[in-house]
C-alpha positions in Angstrom: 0.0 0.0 0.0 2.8 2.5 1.1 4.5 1.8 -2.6 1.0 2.4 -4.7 0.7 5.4 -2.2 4.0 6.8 -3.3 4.3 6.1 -6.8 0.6 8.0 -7.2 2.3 11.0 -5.1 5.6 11.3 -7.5 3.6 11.0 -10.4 1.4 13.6 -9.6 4.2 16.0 -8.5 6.2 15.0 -11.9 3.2 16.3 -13.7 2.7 19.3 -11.9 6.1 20.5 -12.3 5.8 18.9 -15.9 2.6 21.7 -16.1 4.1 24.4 -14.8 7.1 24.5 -16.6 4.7 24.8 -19.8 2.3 27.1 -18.2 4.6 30.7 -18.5 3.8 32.6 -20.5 5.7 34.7 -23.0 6.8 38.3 -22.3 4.7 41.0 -23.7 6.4 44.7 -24.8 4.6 47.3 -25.0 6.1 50.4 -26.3 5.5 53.8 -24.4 4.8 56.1 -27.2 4.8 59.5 -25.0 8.1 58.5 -23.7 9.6 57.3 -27.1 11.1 59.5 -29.8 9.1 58.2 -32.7 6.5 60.4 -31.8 8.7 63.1 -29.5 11.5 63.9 -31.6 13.1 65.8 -28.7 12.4 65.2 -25.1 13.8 67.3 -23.6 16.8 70.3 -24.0 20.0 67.8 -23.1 18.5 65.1 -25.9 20.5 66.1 -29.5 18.7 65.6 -32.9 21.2 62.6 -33.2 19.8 61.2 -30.1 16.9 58.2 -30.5 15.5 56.7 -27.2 12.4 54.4 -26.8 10.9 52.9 -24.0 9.2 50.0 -23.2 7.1 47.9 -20.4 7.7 44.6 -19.8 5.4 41.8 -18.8 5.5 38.5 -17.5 9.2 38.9 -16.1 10.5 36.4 -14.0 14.6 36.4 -13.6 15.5 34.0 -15.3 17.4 32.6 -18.4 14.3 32.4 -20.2 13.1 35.5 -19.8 16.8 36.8 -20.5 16.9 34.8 -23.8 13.2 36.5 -24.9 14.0 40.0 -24.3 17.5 39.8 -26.2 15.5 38.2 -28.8 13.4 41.3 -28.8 16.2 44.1 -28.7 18.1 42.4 -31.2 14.7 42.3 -33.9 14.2 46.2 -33.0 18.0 47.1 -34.5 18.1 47.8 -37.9 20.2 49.5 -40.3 18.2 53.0 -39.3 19.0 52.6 -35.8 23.0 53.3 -36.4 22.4 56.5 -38.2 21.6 58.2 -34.8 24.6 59.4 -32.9 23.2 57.8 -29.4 20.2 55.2 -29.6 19.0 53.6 -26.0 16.0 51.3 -25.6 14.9 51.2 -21.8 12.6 48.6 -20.6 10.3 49.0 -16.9 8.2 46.0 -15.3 4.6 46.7 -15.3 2.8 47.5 -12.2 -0.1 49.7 -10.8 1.6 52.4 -12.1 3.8 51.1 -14.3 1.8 50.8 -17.2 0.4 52.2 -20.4 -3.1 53.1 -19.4 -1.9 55.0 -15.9 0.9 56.6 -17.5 -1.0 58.1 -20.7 -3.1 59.7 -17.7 -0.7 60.0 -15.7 3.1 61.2 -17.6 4.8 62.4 -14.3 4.3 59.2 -12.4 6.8 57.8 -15.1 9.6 60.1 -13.8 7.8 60.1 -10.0 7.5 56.3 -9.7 8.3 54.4 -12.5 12.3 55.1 -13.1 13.4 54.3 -9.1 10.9 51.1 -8.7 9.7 49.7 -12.0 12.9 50.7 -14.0 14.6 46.9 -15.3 16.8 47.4 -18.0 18.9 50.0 -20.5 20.4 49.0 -23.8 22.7 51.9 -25.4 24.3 52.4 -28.7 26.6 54.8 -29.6 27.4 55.6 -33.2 26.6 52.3 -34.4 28.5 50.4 -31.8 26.5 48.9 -28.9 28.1 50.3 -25.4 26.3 49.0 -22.3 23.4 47.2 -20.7 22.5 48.1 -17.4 20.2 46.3 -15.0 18.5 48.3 -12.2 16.8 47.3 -9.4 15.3 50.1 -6.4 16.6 52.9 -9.2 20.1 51.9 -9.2 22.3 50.4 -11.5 23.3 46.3 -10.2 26.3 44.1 -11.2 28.5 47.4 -11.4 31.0 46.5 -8.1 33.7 46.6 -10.7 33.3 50.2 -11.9 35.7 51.9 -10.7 35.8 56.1 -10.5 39.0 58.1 -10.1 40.6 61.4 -10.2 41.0 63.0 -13.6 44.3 63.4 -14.8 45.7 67.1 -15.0 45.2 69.5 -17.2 48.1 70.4 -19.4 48.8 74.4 -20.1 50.2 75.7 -22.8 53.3 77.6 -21.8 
């Protein structure tokens, strides 16, 4: 009896986990048009004419590989050839919330620089003149996995005697 009993509960526990691992669902982007270039060619007075930004929310993030591997997928099908005739491109990409989403924020634009960039902030792809430059991951509104950065004094100026 204690075998039957045992083999029923592995089996159902293999299929739940068996379920669940098919059960996630695929991330969703959905591109903040107020907040992207395409339809504000100049946010604000330190953004250049060569400058290109867009922003996106994410859903269904989880961290993990999977989730890593769908939204490379996605950057890399948004560059094109058009995208490395700006001087500075950047996509930026914020977990939905409350707040953090398309409806609230077409209502509500401030909450995006109120809420939004120090809690829902995940990710920041730059280019710069064609050549990609960074990714940075965020979490609380600061940048993650930069220990190794390292700042230091500038070096002197030279004077022309």
């Amino acid at each position: 009896m204690k075998k039957s009993t045992l083999t029923y509960i592995v089996i159902a526990l293999s299929l739940f986990a068996y379920s669940c691992a098919f059960d996630k669902k695929p991330l969703r982007f959905q591109r903040l048009d107020q907040f992207s270039d395409g339809n504000n060619p100049k946010r604000d007075s330190l953004s250049s004419p060569g400058d290109y930004a867009e922003s996106f929310i994410i859903s269904n993030w989880e961290d993990n590989k999977d989730c890593s591997q769908q939204l490379n997928e996605f950057v890399l099908k948004r560059i094109n050839a058009d995208v490395f005739k700006y001087i500075n491109y950047s996509i930026t990409f914020y977990l939905e919330s409350d707040i953090t989403n398309v409806d609230h924020l077409k209502n509500n634009p401030r909450d995006l620089d109120r809420y939004s960039i120090d809690h829902d902030r995940k990710f920041s792809y730059s280019w710069s003149q064609g050549k990609f430059t960074a990714i940075f991951e965020y979490k609380d509104g600061m940048i993650i996995g930069a220990e190794h950065i390292t700042i230091s004094d500038a070096p002197p100026l030279k004077t022309k005697n």
